[in-house]
C-alpha positions as a printed NumPy array, in Angstrom:
array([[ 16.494, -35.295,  -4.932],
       [ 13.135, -34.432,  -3.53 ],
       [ 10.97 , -31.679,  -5.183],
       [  7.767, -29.456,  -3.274],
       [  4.653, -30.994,  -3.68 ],
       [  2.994, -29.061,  -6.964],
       [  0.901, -26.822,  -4.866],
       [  3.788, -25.24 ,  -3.712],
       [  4.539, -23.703,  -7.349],
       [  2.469, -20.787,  -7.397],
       [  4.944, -18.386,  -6.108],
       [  7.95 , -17.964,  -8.545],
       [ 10.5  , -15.354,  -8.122],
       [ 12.435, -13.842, -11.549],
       [ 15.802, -12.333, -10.752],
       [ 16.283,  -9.287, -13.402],
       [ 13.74 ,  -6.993, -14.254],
       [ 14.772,  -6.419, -18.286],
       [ 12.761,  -7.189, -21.223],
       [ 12.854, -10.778, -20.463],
       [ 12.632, -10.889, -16.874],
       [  9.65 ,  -8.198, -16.782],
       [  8.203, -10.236, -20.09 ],
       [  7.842, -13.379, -17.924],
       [  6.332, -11.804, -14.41 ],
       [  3.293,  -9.857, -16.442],
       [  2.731, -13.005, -17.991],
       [  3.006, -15.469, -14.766],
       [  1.257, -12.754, -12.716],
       [ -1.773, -12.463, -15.741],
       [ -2.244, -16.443, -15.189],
       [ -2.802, -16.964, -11.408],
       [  0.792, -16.792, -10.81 ],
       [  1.856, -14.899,  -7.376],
       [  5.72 , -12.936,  -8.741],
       [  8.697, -11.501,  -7.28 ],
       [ 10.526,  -9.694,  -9.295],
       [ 13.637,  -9.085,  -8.057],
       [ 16.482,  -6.541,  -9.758],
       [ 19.257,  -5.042,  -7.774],
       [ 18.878,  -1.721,  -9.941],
       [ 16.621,   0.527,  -7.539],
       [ 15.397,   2.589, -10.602],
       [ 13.754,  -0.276, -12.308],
       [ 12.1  ,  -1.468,  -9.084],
       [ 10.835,   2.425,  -8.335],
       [  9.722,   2.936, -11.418],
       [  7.433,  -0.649, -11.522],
       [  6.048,   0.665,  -7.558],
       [  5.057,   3.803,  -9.391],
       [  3.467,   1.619, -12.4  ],
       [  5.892,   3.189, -14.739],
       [  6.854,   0.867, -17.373],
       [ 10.073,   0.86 , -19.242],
       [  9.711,  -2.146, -21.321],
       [  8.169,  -1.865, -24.735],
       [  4.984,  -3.79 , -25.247],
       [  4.093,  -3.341, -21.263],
       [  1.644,  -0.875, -20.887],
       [  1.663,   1.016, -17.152],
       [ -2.015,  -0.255, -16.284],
       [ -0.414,  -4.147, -17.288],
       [  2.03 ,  -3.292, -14.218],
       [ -0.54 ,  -1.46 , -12.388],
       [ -3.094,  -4.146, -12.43 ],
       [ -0.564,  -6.763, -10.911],
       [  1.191,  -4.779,  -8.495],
       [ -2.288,  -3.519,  -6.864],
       [ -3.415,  -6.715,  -6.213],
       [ -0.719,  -8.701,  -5.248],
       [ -0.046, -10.801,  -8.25 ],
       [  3.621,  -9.115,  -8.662],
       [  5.938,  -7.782,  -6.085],
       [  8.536,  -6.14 ,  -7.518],
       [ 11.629,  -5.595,  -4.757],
       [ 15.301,  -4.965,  -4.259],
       [ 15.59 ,  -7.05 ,  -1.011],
       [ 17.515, -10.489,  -2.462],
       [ 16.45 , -12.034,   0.763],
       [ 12.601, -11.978,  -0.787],
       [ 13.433, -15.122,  -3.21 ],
       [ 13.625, -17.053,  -0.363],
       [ 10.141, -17.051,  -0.729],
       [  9.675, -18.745,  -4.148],
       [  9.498, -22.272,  -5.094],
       [ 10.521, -21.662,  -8.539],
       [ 13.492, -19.226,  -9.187],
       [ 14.129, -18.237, -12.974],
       [ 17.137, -16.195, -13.929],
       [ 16.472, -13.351, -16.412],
       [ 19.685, -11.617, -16.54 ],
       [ 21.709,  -9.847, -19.121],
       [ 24.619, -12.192, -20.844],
       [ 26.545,  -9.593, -23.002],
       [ 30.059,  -8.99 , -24.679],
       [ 32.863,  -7.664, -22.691],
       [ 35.079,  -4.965, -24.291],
       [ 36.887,  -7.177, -25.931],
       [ 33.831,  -9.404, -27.456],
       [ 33.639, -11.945, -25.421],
       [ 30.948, -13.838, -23.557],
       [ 30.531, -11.865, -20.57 ],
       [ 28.208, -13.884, -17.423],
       [ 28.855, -11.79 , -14.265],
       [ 24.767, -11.284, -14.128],
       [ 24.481, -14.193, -14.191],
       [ 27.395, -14.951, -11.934],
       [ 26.051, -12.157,  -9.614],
       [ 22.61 , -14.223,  -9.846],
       [ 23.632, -17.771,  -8.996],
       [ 25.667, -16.263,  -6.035],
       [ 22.459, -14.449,  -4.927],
       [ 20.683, -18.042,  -5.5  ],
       [ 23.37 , -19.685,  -2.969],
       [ 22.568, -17.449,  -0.519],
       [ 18.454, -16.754,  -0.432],
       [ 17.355, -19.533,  -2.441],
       [ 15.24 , -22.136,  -0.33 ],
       [ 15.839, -26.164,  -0.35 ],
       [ 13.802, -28.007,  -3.428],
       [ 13.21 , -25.011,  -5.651],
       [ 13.339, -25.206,  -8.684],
       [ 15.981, -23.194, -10.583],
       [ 14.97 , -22.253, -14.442],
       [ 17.71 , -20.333, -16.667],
       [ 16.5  , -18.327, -19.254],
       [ 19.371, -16.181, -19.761],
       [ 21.011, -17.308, -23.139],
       [ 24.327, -19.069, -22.775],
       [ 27.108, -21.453, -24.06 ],
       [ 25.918, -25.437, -24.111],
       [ 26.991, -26.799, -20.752],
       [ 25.428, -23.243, -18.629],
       [ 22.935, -25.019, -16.605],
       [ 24.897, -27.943, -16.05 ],
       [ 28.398, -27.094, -15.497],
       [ 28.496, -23.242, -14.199],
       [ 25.006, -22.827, -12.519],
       [ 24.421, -26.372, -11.198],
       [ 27.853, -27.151, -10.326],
       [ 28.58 , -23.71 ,  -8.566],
       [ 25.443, -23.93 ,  -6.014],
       [ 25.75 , -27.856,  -5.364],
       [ 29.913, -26.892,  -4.706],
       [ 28.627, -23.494,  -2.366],
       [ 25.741, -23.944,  -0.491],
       [ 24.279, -26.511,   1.345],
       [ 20.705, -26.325,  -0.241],
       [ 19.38 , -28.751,  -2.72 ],
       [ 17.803, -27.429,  -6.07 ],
       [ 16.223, -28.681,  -9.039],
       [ 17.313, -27.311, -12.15 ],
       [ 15.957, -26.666, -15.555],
       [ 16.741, -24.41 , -19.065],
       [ 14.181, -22.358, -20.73 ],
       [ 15.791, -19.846, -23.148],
       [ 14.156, -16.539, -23.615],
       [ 12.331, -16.348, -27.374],
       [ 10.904, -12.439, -26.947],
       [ 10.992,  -9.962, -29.791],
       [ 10.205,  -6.776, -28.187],
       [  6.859,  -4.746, -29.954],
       [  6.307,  -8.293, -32.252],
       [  2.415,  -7.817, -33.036],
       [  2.271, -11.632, -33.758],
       [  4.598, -13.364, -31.26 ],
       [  4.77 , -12.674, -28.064],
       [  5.3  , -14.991, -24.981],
       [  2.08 , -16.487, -25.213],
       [  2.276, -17.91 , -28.904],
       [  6.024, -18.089, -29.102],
       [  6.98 , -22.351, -28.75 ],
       [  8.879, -22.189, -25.426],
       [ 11.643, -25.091, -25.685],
       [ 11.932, -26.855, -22.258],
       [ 14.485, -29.431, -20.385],
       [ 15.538, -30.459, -16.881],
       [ 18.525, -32.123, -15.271],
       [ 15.806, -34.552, -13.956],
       [ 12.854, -36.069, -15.148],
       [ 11.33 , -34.316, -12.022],
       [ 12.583, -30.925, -12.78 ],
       [ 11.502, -31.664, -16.531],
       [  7.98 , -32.445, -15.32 ],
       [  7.534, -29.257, -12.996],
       [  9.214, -26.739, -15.375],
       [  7.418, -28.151, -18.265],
       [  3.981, -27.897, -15.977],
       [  5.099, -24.271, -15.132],
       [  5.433, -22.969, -18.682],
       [  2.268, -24.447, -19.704],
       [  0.187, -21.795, -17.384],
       [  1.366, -18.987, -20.029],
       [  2.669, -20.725, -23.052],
       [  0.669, -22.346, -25.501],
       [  3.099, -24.687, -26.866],
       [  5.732, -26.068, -24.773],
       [  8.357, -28.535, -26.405],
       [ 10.327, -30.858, -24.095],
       [ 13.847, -31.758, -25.592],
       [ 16.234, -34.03 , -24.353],
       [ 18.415, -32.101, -22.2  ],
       [ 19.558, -28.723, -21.543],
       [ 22.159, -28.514, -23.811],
       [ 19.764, -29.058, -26.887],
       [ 17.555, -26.118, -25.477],
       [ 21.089, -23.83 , -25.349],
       [ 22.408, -24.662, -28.428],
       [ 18.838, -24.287, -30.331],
       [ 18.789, -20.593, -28.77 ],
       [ 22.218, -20.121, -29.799],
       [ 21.63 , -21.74 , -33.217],
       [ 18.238, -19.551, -34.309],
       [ 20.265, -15.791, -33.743],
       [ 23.125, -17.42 , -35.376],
       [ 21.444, -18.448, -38.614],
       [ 20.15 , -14.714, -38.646],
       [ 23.586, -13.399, -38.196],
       [ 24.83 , -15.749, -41.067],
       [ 21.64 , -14.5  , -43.41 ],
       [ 22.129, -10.707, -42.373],
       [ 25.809, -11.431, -43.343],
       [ 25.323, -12.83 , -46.547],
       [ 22.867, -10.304, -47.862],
       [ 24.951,  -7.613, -46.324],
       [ 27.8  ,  -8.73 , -48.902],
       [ 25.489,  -9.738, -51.571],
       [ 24.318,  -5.906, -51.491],
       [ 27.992,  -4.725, -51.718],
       [ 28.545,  -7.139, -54.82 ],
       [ 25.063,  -5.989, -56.897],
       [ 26.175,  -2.261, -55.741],
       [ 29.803,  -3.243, -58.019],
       [ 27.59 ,  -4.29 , -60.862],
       [ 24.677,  -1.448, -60.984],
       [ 21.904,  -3.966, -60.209],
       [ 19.252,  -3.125, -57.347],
       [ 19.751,  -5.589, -54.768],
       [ 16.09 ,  -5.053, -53.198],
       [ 14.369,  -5.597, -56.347],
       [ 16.736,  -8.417, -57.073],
       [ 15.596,  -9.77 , -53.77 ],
       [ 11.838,  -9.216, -54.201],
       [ 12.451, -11.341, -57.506],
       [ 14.355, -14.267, -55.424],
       [ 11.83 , -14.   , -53.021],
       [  8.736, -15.103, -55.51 ],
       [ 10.082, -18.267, -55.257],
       [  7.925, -20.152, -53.056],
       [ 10.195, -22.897, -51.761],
       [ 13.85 , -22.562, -50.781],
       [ 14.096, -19.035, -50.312],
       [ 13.966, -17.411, -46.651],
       [ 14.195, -12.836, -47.334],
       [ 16.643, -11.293, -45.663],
       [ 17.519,  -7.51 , -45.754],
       [ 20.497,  -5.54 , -45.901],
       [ 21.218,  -2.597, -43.282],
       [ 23.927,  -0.41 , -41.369],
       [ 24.89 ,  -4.151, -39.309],
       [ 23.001,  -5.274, -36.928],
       [ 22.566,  -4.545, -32.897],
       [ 20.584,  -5.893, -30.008],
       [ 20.506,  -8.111, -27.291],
       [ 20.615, -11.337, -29.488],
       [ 22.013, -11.308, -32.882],
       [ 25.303,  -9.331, -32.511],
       [ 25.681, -11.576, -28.977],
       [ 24.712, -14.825, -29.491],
       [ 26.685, -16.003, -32.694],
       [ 29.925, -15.026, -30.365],
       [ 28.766, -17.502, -27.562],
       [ 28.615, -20.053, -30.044],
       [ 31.634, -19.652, -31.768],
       [ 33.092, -19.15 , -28.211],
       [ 31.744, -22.541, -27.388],
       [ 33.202, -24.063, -30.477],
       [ 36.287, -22.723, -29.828],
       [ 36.625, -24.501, -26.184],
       [ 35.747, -27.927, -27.802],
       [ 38.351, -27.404, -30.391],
       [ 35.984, -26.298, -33.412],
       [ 36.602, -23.455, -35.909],
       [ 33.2  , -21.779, -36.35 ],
       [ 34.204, -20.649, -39.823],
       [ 30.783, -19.271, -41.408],
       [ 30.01 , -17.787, -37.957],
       [ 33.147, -15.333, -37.696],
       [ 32.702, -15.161, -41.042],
       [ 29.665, -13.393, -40.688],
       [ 30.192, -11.883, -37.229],
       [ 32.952, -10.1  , -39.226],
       [ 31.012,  -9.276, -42.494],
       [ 28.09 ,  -8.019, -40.32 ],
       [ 30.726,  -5.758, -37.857],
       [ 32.426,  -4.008, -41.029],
       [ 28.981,  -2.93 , -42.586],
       [ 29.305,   1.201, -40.574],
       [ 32.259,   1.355, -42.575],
       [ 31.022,   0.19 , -45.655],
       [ 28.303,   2.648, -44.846],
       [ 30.463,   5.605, -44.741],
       [ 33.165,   4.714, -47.133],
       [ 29.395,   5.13 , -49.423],
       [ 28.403,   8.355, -47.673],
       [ 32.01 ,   9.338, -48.603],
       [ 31.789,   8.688, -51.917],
       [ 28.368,   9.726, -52.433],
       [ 28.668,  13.569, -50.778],
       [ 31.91 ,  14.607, -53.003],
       [ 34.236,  12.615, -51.538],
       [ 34.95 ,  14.478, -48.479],
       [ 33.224,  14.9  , -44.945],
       [ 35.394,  17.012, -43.704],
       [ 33.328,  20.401, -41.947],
       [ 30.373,  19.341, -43.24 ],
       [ 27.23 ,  18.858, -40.715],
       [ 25.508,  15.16 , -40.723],
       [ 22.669,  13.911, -38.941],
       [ 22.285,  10.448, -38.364],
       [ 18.345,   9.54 , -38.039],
       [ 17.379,   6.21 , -36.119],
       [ 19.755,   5.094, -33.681],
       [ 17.679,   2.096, -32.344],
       [ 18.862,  -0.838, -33.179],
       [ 15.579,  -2.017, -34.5  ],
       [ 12.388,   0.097, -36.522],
       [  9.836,   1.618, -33.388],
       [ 12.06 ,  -0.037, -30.679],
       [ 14.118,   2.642, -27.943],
       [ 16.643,   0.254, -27.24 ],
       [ 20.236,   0.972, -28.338],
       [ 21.878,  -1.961, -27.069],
       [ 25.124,  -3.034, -29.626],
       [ 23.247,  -0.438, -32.25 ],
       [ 25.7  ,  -0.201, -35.465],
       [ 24.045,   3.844, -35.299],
       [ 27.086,   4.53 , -32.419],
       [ 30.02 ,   3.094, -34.747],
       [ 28.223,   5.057, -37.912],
       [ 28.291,   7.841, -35.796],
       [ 32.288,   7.538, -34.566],
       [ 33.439,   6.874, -38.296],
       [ 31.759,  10.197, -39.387],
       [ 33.314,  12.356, -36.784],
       [ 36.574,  10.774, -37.493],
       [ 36.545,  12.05 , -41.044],
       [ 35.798,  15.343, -39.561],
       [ 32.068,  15.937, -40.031],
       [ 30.053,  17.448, -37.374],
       [ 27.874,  14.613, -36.307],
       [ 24.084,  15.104, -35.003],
       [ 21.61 ,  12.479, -34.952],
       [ 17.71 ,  11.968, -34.386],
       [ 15.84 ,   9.448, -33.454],
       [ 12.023,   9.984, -31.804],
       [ 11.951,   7.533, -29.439],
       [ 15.511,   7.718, -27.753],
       [ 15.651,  11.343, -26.291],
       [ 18.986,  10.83 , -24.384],
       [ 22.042,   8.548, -25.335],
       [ 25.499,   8.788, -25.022],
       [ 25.475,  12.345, -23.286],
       [ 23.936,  13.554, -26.38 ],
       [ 20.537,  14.385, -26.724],
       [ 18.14 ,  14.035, -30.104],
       [ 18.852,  16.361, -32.449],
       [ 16.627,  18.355, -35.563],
       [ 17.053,  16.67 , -38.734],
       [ 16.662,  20.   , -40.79 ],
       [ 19.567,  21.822, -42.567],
       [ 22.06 ,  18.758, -42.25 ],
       [ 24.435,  18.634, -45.246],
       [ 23.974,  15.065, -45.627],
       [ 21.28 ,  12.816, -43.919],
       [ 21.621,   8.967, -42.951],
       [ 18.512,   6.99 , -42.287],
       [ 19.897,   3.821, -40.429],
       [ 16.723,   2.996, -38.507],
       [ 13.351,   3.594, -40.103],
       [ 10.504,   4.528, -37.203],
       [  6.794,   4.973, -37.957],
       [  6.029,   8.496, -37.761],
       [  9.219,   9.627, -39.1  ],
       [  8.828,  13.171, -41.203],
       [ 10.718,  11.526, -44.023],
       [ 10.06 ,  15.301, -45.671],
       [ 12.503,  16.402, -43.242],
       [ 14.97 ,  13.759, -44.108],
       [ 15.152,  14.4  , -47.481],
       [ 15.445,  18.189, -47.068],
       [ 18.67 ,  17.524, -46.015],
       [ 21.311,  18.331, -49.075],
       [ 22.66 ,  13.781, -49.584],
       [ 20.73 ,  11.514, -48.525],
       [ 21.817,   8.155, -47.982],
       [ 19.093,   5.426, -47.056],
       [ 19.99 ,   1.893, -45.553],
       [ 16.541,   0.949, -45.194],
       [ 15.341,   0.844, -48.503],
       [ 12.235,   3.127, -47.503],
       [ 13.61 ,   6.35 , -50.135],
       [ 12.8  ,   5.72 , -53.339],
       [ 16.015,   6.899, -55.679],
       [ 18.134,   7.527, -53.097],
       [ 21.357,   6.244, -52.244],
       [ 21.708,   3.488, -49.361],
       [ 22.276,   0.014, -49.222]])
């Protein structure tokens, strides 16, 4: 298969506008990249024309800077990828309702591909995804529907939104074609905004190592999760048995206990693997293990509260305070705040919660912490008035930032 001579890659389109997608045009655009961005939700295009960012990390002159000047184009016109030699997909791959891999983004996204994408580009997937995505669902549904010829390549995503040390930059960026040409060009792409790109053998190694890093997490948040519920049994304090285990200096990796965990990775990403286990006949024991372990923790959480408060909720007013699913971060995405918050209700308590950086979610909007029967501090953000949380008549901490009261 032929591929554009290299001058031809300094126009790159990114289809979804998200954290990752919006990530990767600020960067491209900041190194003498010319970027469409391209996201079929009008509000994130408007808000980028009026330099509005949305994304945390992204300041509005970043966006301004780009957009004034030509570097980035942001647009709801499909048609305007056409224009792009290199095409990278950026979309969402979340759980349906029932917890399963869910790819219609990126379904919607290859389809958009087959239609506007130009002969010889090159098509880069960062959206994380089963072993086997690039190769069997993205390159085998444009070669069987359209008549163009592309070049493929897999780059999972590695952002941590408001990380002060690793961004996209420093972050190793894990790179591999279908063919040693696409290898060559993607790798040469990456290396005008990453400092370290790693070429692996093929695009399922790239997959599965994205898969593999949130899924050791998962397993770590899991086992600490139940360690804490053992040392809680016994009367020992598991953080300062942790801060002992953790003077080792070889052999031991920290890991914290919490309400679960949420987010666009951890919660998802085990499930994809297990998924893909499943299909090649696998059980992914410690995975569902600790998908499981980590999914039970609200109710552990409140089963505490319970027990804590007098041993009923019933009538009394709670305010849950942080319902990010990560310290100084707005996003709720998978937050284990929302099934806190439904387990509370259902024991009859009358259910606020706070949180200064998310001002609307759920129809509900942030509520005062003060004169709440019990408090629950799932998500710890600076600036919080912790004065105000412990006001409030039972406290319960899952952060570990209270000293003497209860929490996890």
């Amino acid at each position: 298969m032929q591929i554009r001579e290299q001058s031809d890659f300094n126009t790159v389109a990114v289809i979804g506008l998200g954290y990752v997608g919006l990530n990767l045009a600020i960067a491209a655009g900041k190194n003498g990249l010319k970027v469409i961005g391209y996201d079929s939700d009008s509000r994130k295009v408007s808000a980028l024309l009026r330099f509005e960012s949305y994304v945390e990390g992204i300041s509005n002159s970043e966006i301004e800077d780009l957009v004034k000047n030509g570097t980035f184009s942001p647009v709801n016109s499909a048609s305007e990828i056409s224009k792009a030699a290199i095409i990278v997909i950026a979309v969402p791959t979340p759980l349906d309702s029932e917890r399963k891999p869910d790819l219609s983004f990126l379904n919607d996204a290859i389809s958009t591909i087959a239609i506007h994408g130009s002969n010889d580009s090159l098509i880069i997937n960062e959206s994380t995804s089963f072993p086997g995505t690039l190769r069997n669902l993205i390159a085998k549904r444009l070669i069987d529907e359209c008549k163009n010829e592309f070049n493929y390549a897999s780059a999972p995503e590695r952002v941590d939104p408001i990380n002060k040390i690793w961004n996209i930059h420093n972050t190793p960026r894990l790179v591999s074609g279908l063919t040693f040409e696409a290898h060559k060009t993607a790798v040469d792409f990456y290396q005008r905004f990453c400092a370290s790109v790693i070429s692996v053998s093929t695009p399922e190694v790239a997959e599965a190592a994205k898969l593999f890093e949130n899924s050791f997490r998962q397993v770590n948040i899991a086992l600490v999760n139940e360690f804490a519920q053992i040392t809680h049994k016994l009367g020992v304090p598991v953080r300062e048995v942790l801060d002992a285990a953790n003077t080792k200096p070889f052999g031991f990796m920290k890991f914290l206990p919490g309400a679960g965990v949420g987010g666009h990775c951890i919660p998802v990403d085990p499930i994809y693997l297990a998924y893909s286990a499943e299909q090649a006949g696998v059980e992914a024991t410690f995975i569902n293990r600790a998908n499981r372990v980590n999914h039970a923790m609200p109710e552990y959480l409140v089963e505490r509260v319970i027990e804590g408060s007098g041993g009923s909720l019933y009538g009394k007013s709670v305010v849950v305070v942080g319902v990010s699913y990560k310290s100084n971060v707005s996003d709720t995405r998978e937050t284990p705040a929302a099934v806190v918050i439904d387990l509370l209700r259902a024991q009859g308590a009358t259910v606020t919660w706070h949180d200064d950086l998310v001002g609307s979610w759920r129809g509900e909007t942030s509520a005062s912490i003060n004169g709440a029967d019990i408090a629950i501090l799932v998500t710890m953000h600076d600036g919080l008035n912790l004065a105000e949380v412990q006001g409030c008549g039972y406290v319960f901490d899952c952060t570990g930032t209270i000293a003497g009261a209860d929490g996890i």
